[in-house]
N, C-alpha and C positions, 0 to 999 in steps of 0.2 A: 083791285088796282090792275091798270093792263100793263104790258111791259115791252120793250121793244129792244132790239138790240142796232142801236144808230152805232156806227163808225166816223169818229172824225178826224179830218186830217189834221195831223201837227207836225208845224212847221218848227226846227230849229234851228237859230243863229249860234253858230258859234263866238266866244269874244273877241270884238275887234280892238282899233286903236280909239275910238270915243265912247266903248262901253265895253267895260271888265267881266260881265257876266253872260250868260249863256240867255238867250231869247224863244222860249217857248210862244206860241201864237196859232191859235185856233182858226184861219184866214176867213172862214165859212159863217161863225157866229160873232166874229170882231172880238175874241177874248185872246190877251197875249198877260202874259207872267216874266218874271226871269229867277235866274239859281245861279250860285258860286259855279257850282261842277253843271256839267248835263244833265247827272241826276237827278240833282235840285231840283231845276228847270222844271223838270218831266212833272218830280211829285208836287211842285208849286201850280204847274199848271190840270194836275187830276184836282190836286183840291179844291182849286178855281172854279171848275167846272161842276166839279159837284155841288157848290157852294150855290155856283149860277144857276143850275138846274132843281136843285131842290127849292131857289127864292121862289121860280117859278112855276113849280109845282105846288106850293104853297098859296101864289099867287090865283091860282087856276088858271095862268096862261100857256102852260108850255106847249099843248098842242099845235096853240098860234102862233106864238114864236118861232118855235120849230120848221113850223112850213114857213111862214115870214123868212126865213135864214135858208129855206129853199131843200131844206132832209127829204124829199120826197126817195121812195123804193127806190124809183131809179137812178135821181144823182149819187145814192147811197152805191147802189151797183156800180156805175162808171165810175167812183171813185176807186172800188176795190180793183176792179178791172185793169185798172193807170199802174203799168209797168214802171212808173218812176218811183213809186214809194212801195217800202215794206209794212208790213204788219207785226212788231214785236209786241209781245203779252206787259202788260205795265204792273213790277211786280206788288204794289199797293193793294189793285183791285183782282187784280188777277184778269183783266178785261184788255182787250188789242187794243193800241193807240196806234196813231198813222205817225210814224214817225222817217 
């Protein structure tokens, strides 16, 4: 099995006045989640993903999807690169999330 180490950006919403919970959102492969606390969110939105990723690794599409959603080397670089966001360890997988 080969393996890769993709980074993806996540975005989150704090709660506002027309939704009580936090808003996790993947902007790149259109996957969003939500949780009570932040935390939630975060681990609602790992599980999502792995959920997502494993259908389609199951599927035998993920390579397609993947570039489909545009993960190429170097958008994967420019993202790291974008001084707007950090890279905290997400302590679940023990893996960076873009948070």
């Amino acid at each position: 099995m080969n393996s890769a180490d993709v980074r993806l950006l996540i975005e989150l919403k704090p709660p506002q006045e027309d939704c009580t919970y936090w808003v996790a959102t993947y902007p790149e492969i259109d996957l969003s989640t939500q949780g009570e606390t932040r935390q939630k969110a975060l681990d609602n939105a790992a599980e999502a993903l792995q959920m997502w990723l494993s259908s389609l690794l199951e599927d035998g599409i993920l390579d397609e999807v993947l570039l489909d959603c545009g993960l190429s080397a170097n958008r994967i670089k420019e993202r790291e690169e974008d001084a707007h966001f950090f890279i905290p360890q997400h302590k679940a997988w023990g893996i960076p999330c873009r948070a």
